[in-house]
N, CA, C and O atoms as a GROMACS GRO file, in nm:
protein
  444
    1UNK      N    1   2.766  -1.995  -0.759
    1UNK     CA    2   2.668  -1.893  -0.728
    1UNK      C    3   2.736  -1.757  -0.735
    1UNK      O    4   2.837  -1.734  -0.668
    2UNK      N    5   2.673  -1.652  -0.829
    2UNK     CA    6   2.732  -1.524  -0.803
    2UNK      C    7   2.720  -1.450  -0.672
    2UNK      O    8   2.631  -1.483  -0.594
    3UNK      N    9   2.781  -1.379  -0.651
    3UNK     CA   10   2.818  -1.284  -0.540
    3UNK      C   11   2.724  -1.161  -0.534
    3UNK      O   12   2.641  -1.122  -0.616
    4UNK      N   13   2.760  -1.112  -0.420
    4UNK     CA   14   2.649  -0.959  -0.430
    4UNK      C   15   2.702  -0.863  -0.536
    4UNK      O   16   2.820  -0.844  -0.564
    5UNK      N   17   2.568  -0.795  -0.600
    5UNK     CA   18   2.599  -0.700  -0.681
    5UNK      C   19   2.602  -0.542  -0.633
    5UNK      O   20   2.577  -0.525  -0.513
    6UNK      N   21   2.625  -0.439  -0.700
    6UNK     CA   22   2.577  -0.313  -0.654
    6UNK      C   23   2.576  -0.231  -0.806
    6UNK      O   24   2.627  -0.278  -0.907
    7UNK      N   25   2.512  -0.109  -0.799
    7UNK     CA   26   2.546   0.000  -0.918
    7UNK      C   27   2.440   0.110  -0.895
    7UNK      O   28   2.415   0.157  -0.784
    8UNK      N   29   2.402   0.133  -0.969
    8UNK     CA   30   2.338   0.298  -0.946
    8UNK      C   31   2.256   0.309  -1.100
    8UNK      O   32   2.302   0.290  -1.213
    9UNK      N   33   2.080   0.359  -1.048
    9UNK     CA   34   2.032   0.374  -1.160
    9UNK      C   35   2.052   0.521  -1.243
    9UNK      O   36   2.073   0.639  -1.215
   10UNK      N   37   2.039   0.463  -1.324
   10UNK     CA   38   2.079   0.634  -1.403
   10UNK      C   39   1.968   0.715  -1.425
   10UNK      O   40   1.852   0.676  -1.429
   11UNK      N   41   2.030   0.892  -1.447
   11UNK     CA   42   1.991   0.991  -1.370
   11UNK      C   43   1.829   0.987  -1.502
   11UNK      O   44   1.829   0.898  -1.587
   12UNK      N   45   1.720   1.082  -1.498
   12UNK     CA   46   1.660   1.111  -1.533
   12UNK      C   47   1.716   1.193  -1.697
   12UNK      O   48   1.684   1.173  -1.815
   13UNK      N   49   1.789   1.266  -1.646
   13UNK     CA   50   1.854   1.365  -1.747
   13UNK      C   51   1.954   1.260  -1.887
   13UNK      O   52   1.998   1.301  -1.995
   14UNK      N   53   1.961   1.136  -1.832
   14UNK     CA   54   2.011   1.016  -1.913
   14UNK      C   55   1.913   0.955  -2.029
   14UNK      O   56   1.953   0.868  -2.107
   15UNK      N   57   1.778   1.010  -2.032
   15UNK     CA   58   1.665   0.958  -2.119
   15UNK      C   59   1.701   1.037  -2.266
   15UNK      O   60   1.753   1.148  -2.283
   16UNK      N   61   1.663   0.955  -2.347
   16UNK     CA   62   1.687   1.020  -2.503
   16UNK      C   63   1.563   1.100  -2.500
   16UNK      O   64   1.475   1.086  -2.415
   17UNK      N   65   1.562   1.208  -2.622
   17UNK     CA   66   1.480   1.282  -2.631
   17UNK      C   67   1.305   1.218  -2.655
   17UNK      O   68   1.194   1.251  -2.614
   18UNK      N   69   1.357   1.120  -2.736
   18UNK     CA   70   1.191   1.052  -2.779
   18UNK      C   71   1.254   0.899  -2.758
   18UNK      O   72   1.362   0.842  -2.743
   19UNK      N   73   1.128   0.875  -2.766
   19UNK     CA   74   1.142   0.694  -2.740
   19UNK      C   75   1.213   0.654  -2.583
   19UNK      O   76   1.209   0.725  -2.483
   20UNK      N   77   1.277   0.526  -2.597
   20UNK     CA   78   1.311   0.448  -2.462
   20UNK      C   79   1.446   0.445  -2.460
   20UNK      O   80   1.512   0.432  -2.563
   21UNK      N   81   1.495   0.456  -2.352
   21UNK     CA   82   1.661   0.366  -2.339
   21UNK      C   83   1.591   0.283  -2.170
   21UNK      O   84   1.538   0.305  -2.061
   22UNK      N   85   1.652   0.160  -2.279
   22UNK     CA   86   1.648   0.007  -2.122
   22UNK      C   87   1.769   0.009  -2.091
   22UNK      O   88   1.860   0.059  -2.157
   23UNK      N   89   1.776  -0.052  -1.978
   23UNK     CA   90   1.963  -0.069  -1.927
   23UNK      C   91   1.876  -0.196  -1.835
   23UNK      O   92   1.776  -0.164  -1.770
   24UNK      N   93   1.926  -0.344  -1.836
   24UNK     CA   94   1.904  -0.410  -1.774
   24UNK      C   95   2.029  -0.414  -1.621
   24UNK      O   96   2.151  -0.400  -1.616
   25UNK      N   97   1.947  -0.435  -1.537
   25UNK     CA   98   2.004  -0.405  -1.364
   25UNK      C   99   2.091  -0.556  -1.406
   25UNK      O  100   2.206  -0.579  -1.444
   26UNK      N  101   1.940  -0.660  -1.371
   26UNK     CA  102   1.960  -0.821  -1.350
   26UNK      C  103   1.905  -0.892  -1.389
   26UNK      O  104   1.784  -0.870  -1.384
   27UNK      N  105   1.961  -1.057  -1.470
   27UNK     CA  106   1.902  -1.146  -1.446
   27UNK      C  107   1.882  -1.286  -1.341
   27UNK      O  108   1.977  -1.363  -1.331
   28UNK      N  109   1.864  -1.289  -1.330
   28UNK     CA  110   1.864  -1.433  -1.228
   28UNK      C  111   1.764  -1.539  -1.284
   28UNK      O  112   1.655  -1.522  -1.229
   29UNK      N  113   1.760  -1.634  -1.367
   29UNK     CA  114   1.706  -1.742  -1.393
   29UNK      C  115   1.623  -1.674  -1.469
   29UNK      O  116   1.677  -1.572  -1.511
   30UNK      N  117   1.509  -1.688  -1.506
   30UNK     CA  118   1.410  -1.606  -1.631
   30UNK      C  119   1.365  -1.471  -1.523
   30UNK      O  120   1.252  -1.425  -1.540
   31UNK      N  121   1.417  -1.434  -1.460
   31UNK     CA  122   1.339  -1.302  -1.409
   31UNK      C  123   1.456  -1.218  -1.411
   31UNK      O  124   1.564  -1.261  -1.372
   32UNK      N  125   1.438  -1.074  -1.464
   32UNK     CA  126   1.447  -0.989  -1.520
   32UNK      C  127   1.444  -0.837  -1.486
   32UNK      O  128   1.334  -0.780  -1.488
   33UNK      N  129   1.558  -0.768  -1.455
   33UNK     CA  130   1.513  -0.633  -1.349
   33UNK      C  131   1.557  -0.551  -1.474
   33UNK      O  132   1.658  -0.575  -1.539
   34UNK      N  133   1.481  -0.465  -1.494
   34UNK     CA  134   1.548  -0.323  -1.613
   34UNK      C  135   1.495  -0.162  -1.558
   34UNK      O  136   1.395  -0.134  -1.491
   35UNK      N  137   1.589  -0.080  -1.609
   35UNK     CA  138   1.547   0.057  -1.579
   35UNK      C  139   1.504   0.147  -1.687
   35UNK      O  140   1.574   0.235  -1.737
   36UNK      N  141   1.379   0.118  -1.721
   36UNK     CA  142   1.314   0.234  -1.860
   36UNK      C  143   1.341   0.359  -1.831
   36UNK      O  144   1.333   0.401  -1.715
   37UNK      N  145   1.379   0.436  -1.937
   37UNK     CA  146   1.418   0.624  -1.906
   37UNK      C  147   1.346   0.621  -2.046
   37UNK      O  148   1.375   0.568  -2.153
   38UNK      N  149   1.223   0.710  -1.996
   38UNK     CA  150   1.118   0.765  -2.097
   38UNK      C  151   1.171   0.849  -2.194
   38UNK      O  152   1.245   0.928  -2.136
   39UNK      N  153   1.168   0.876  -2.349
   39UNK     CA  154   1.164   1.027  -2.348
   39UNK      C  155   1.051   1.102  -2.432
   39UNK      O  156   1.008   0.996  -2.477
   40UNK      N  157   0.985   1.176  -2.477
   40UNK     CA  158   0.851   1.201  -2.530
   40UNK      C  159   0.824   1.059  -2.633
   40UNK      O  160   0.903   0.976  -2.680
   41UNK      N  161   0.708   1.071  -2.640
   41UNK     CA  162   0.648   0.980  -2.735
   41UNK      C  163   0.600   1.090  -2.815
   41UNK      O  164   0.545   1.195  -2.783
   42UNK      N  165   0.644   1.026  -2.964
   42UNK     CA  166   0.574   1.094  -3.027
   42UNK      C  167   0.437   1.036  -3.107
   42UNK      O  168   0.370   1.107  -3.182
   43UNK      N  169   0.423   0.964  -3.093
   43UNK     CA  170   0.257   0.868  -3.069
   43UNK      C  171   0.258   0.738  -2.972
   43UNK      O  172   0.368   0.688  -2.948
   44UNK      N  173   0.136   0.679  -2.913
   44UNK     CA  174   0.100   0.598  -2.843
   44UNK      C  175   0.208   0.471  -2.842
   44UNK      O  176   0.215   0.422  -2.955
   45UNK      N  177   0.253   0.435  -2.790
   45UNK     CA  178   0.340   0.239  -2.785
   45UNK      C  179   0.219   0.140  -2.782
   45UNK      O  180   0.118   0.193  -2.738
   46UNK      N  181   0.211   0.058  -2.804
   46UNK     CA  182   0.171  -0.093  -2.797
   46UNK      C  183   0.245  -0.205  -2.766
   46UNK      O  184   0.339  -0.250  -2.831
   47UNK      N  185   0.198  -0.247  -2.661
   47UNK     CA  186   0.260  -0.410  -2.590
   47UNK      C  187   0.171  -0.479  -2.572
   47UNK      O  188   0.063  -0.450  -2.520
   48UNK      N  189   0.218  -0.617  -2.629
   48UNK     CA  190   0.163  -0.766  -2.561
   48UNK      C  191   0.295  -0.845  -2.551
   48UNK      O  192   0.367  -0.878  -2.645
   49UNK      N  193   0.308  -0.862  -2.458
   49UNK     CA  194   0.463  -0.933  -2.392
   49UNK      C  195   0.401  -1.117  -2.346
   49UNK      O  196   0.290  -1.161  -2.314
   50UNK      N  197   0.514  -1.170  -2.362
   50UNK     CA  198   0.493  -1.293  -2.333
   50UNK      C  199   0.547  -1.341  -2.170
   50UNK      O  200   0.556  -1.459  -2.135
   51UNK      N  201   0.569  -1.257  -2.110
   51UNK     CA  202   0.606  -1.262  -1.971
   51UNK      C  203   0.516  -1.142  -1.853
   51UNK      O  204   0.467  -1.034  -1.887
   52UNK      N  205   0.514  -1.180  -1.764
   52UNK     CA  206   0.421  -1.152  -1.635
   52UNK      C  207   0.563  -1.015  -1.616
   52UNK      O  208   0.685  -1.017  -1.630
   53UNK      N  209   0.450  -0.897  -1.572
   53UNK     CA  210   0.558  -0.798  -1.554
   53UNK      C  211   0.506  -0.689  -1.459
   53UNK      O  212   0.395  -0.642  -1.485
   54UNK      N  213   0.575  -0.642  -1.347
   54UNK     CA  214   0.529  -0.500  -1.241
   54UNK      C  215   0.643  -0.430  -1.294
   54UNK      O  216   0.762  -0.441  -1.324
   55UNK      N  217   0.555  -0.360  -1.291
   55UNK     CA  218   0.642  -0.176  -1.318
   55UNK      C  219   0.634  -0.073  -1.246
   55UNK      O  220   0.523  -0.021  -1.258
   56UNK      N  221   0.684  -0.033  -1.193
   56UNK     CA  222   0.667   0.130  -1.118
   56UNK      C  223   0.735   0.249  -1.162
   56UNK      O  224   0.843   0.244  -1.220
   57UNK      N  225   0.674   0.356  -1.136
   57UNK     CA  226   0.721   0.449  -1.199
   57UNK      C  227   0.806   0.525  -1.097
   57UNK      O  228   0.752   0.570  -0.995
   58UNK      N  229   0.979   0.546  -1.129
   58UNK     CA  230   1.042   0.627  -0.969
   58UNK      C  231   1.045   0.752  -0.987
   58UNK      O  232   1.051   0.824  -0.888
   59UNK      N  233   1.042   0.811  -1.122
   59UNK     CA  234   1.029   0.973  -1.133
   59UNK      C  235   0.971   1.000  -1.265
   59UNK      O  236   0.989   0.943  -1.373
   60UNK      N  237   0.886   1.116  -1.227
   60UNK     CA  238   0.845   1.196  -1.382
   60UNK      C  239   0.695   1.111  -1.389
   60UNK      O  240   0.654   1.063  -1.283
   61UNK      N  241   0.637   1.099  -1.480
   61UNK     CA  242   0.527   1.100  -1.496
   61UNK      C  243   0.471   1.008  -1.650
   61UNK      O  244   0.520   1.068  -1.746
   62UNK      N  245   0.400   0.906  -1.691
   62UNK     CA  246   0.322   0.884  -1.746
   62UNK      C  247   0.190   0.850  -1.782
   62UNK      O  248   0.120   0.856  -1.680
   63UNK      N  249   0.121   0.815  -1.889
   63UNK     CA  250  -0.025   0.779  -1.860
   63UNK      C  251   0.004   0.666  -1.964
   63UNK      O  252   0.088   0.672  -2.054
   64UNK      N  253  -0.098   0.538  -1.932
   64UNK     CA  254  -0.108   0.369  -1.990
   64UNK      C  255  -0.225   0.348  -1.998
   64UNK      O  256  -0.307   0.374  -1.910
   65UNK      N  257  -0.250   0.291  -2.120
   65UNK     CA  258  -0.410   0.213  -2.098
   65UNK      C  259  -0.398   0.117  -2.099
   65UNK      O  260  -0.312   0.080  -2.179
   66UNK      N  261  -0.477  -0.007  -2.010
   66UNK     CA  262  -0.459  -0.092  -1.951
   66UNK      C  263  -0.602  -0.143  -1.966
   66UNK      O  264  -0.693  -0.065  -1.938
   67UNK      N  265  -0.640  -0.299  -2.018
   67UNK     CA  266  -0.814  -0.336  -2.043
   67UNK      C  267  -0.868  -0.189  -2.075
   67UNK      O  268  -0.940  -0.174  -1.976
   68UNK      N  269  -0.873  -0.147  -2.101
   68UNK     CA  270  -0.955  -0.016  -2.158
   68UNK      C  271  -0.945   0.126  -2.064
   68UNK      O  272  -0.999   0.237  -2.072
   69UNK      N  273  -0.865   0.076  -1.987
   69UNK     CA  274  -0.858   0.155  -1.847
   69UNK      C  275  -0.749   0.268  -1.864
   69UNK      O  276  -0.648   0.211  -1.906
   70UNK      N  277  -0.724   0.410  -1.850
   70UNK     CA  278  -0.639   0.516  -1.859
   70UNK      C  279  -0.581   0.493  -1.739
   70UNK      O  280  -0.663   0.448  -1.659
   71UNK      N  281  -0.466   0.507  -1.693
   71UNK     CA  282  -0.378   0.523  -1.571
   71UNK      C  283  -0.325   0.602  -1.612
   71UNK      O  284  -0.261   0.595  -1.717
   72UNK      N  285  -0.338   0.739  -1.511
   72UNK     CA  286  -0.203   0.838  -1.455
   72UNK      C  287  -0.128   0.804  -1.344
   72UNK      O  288  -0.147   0.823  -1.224
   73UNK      N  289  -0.019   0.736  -1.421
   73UNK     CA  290   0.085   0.703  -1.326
   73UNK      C  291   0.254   0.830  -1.303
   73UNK      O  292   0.325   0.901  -1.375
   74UNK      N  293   0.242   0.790  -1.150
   74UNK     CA  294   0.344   0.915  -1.096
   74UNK      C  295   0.422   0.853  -0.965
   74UNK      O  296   0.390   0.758  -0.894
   75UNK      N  297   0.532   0.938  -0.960
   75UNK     CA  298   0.639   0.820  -0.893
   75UNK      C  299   0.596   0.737  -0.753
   75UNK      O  300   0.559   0.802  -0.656
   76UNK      N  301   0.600   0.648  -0.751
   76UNK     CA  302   0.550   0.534  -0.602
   76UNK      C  303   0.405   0.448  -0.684
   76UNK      O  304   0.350   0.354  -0.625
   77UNK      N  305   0.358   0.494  -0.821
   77UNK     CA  306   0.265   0.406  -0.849
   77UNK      C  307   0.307   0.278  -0.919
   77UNK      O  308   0.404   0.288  -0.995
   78UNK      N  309   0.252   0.163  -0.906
   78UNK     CA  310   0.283   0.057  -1.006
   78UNK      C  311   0.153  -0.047  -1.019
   78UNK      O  312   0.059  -0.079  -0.946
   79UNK      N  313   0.203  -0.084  -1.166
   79UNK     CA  314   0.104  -0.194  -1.196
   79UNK      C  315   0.152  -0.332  -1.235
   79UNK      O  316   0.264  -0.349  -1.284
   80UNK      N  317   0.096  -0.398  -1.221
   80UNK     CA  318   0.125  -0.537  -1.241
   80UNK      C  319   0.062  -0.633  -1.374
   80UNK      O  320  -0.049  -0.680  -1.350
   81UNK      N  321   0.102  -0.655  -1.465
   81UNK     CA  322   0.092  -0.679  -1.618
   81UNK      C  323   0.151  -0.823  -1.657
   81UNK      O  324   0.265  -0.857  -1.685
   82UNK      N  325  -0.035  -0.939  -1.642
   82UNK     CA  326  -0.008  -1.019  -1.654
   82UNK      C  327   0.011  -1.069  -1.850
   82UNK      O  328  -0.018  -1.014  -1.956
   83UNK      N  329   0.068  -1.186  -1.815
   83UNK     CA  330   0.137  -1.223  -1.951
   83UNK      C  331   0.008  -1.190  -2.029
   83UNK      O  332  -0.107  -1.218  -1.995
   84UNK      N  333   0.063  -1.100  -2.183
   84UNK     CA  334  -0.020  -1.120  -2.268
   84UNK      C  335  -0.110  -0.993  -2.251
   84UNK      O  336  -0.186  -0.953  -2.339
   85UNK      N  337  -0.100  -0.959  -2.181
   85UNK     CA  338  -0.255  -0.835  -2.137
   85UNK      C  339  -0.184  -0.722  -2.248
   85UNK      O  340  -0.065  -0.701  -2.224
   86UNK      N  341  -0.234  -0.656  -2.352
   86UNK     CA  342  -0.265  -0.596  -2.383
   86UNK      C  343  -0.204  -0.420  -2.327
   86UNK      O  344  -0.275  -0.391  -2.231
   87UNK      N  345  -0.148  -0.354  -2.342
   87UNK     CA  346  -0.108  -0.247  -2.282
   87UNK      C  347  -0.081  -0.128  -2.402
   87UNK      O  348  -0.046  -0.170  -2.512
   88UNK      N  349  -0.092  -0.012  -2.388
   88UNK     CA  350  -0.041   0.105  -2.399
   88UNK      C  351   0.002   0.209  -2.375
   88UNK      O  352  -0.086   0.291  -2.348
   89UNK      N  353   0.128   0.256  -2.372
   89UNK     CA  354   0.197   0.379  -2.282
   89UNK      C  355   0.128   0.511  -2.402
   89UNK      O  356   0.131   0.509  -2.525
   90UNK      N  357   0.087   0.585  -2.336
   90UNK     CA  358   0.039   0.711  -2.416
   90UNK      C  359   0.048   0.818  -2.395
   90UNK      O  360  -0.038   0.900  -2.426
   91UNK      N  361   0.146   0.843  -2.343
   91UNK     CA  362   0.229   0.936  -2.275
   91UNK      C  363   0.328   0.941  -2.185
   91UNK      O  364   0.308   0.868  -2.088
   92UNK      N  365   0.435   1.005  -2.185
   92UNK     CA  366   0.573   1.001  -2.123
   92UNK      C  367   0.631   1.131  -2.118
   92UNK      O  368   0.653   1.191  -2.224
   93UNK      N  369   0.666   1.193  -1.978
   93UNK     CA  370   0.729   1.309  -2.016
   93UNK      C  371   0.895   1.241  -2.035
   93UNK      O  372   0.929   1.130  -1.992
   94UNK      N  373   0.967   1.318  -2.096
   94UNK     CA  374   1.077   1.341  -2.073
   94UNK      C  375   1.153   1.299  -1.925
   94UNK      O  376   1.121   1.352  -1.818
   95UNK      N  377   1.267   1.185  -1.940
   95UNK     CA  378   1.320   1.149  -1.785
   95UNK      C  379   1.226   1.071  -1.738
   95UNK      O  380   1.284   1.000  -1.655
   96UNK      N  381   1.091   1.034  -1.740
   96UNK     CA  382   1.064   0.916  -1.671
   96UNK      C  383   1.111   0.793  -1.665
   96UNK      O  384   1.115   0.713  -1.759
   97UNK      N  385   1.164   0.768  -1.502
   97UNK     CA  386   1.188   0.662  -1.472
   97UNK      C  387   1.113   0.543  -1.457
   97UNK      O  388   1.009   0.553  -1.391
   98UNK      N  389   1.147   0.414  -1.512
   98UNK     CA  390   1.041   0.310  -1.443
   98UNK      C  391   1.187   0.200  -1.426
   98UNK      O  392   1.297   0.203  -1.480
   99UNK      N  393   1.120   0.101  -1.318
   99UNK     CA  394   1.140   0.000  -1.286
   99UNK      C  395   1.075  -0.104  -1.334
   99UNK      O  396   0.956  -0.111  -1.304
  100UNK      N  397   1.120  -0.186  -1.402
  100UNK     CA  398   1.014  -0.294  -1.455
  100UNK      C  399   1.117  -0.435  -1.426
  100UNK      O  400   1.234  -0.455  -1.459
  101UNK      N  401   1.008  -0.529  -1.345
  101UNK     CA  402   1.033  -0.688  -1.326
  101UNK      C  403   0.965  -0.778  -1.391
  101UNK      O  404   0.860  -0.831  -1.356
  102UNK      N  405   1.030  -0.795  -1.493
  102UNK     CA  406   0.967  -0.910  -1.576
  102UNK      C  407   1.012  -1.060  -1.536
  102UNK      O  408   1.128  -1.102  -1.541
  103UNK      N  409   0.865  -1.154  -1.485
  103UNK     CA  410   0.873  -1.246  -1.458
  103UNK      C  411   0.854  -1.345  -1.524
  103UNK      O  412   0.763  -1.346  -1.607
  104UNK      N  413   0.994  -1.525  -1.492
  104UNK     CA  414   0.948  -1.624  -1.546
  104UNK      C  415   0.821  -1.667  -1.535
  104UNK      O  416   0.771  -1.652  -1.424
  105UNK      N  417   0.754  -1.715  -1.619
  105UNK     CA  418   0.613  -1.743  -1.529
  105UNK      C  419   0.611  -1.926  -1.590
  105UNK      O  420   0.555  -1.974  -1.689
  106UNK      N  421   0.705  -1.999  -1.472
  106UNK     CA  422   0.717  -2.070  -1.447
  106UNK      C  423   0.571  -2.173  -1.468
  106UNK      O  424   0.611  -2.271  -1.531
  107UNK      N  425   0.452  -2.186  -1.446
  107UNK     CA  426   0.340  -2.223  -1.472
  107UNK      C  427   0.316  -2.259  -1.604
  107UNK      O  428   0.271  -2.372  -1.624
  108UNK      N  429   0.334  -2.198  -1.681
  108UNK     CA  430   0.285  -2.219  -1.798
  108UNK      C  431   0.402  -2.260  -1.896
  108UNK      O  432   0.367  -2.258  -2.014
  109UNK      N  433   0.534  -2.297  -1.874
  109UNK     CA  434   0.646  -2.386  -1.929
  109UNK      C  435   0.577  -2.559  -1.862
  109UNK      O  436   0.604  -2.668  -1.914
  110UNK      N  437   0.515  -2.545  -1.777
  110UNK     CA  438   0.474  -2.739  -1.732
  110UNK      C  439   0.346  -2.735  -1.775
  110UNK      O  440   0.293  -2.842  -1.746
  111UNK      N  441   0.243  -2.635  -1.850
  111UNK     CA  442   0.119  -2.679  -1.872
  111UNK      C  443   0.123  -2.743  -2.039
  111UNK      O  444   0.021  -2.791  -2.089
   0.00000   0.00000   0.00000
């Protein structure tokens, strides 16, 4: 069994100018801790992921459409993004932080 970990997420000012940098924290068995650093989009993203995933946003600011739904998300908000759902980030300032836990979703490996 591994031991306790520690480290430090990186700063806002660490985001590339456009697009994403991931830095994964942890894994532990299929679940999955990473730190997204936004940097402009220069058009809309598209996701359909094959894993169950919450995200929160810890600094800076984006907007997602979600089932047809716009979210302005800002730091302390999060959503929860079951497998497969459909998503779009459509905006990102610069330095947004997110937290994202992508889960095994254990259920559907025994169905």
């Amino acid at each position: 069994m591994a031991g306790p970990r520690h480290g430090r997420l990186l700063e806002g000012s660490a985001a590339p100018p456009t697009g994403e940098r991931v830095e994964r924290l942890l894994q532990r068995g299929g679940t999955v801790i990473e730190q997204i650093l936004s940097g402009e989009l220069p058009e809309p993203v598209d996701y359909d992921q094959d894993h169950d995933e919450w995200v929160v946003v810890l600094g800076g600011a984006a907007e997602i459409e979600v089932d047809g739904k716009r979210l302005s998300m800002e730091p302390g908000e999060w959503v929860f993004l079951p497998r497969r759902t459909p998503h779009k980030v459509l905006r990102t300032g610069r330095g947004t932080s997110w937290l994202a836990v992508q889960l095994d979703d254990v259920d559907s490996r025994t169905r």
